[in-house]
C-alpha positions as CSV (number, residue, x, y, z in Angstrom):
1,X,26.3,-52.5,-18.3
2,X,25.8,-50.6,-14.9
3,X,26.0,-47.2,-16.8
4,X,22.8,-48.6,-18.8
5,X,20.6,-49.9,-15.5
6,X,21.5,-46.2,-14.1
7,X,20.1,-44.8,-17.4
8,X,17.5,-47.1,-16.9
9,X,15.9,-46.5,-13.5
10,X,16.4,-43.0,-13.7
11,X,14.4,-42.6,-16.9
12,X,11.6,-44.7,-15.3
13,X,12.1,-42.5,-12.3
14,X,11.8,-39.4,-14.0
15,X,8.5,-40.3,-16.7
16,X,7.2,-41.6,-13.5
17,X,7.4,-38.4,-12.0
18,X,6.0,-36.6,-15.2
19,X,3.0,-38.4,-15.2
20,X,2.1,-38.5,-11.2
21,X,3.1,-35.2,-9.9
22,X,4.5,-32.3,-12.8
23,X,2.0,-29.9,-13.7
24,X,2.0,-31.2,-17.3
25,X,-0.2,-33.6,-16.7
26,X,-2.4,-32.1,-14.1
27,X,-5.5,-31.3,-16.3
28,X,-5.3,-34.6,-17.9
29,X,-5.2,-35.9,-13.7
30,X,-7.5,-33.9,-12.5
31,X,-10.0,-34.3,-15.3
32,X,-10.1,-38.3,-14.7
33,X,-10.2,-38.1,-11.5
34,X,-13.4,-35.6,-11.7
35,X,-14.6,-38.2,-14.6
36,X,-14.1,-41.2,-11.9
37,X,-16.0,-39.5,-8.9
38,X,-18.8,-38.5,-10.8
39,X,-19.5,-41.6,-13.2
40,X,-22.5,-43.1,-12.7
41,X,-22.9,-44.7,-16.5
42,X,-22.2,-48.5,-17.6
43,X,-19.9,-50.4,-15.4
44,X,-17.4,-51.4,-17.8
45,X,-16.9,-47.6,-18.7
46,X,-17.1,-47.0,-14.8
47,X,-14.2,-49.8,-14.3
48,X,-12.1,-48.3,-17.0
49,X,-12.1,-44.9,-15.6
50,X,-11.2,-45.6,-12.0
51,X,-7.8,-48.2,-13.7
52,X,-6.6,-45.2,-15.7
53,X,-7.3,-42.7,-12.4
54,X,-5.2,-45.0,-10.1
55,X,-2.9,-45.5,-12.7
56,X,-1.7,-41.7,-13.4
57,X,-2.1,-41.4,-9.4
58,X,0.3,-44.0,-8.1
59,X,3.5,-43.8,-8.4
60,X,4.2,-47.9,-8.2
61,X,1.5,-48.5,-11.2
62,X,2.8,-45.6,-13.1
63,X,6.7,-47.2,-12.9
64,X,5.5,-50.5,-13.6
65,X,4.1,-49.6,-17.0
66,X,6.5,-46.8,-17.6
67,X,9.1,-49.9,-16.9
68,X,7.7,-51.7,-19.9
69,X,7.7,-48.4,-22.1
70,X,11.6,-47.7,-21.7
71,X,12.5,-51.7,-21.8
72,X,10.4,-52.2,-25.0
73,X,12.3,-48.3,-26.3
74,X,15.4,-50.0,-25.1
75,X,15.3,-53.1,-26.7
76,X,14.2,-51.8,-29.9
77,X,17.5,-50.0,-29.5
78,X,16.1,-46.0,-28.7
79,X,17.5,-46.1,-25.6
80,X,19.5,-42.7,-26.5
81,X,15.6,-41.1,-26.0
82,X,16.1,-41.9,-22.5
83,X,19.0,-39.8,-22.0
84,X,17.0,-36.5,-21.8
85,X,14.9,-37.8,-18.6
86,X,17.7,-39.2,-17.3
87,X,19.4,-36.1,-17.0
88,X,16.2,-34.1,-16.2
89,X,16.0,-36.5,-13.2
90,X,19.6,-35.9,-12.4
91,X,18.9,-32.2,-12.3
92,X,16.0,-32.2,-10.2
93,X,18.1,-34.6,-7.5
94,X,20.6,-32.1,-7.9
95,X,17.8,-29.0,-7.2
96,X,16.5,-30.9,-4.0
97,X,19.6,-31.3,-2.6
98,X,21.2,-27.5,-2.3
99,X,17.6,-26.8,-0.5
């Protein structure tokens, strides 16, 4: 049971991390948050733009809906795809520490 919560919060941890700060996702950032600075069209569009620019910018909005991914993966029993980011998390815990 604990060995699964572990699995759990470090995958969260680690997509989290993917989508807020890696460089995999930095056009994709960048690009909304240039889209959400310089929109000036309807305000529904507008509204929509600046939700999906704080979301891939904070790290709490990111985890809560990154939260829901894994537990929806998990509970449709996939929870061996978390295992990958679990360990890349691991690894980069690992890495910070012998700095």
């Amino acid at each position: 049971m604990w060995f699964d919560f572990v699995i759990f919060a470090l995958s969260i941890a680690c997509l989290t991390f993917i989508v807020t700060d890696s460089s995999i996702f930095k056009p994709l950032r960048e690009a909304i948050s240039d889209r959400n600075s310089k929109h000036n069209s309807i305000e529904v569009k507008r509204r929509f733009v600046y939700l999906l620019d704080s979301l891939i910018n904070c790290y709490f909005c990111t985890s809560i809906w990154v939260g829901f991914l894994v537990s929806y993966l998990m509970y449709i029993d996939i929870d061996w795809l978390m295992y990958p980011f679990a360990g890349a998390m691991m690894a980069k815990v690992i890495y910070k520490l012998q700095k």
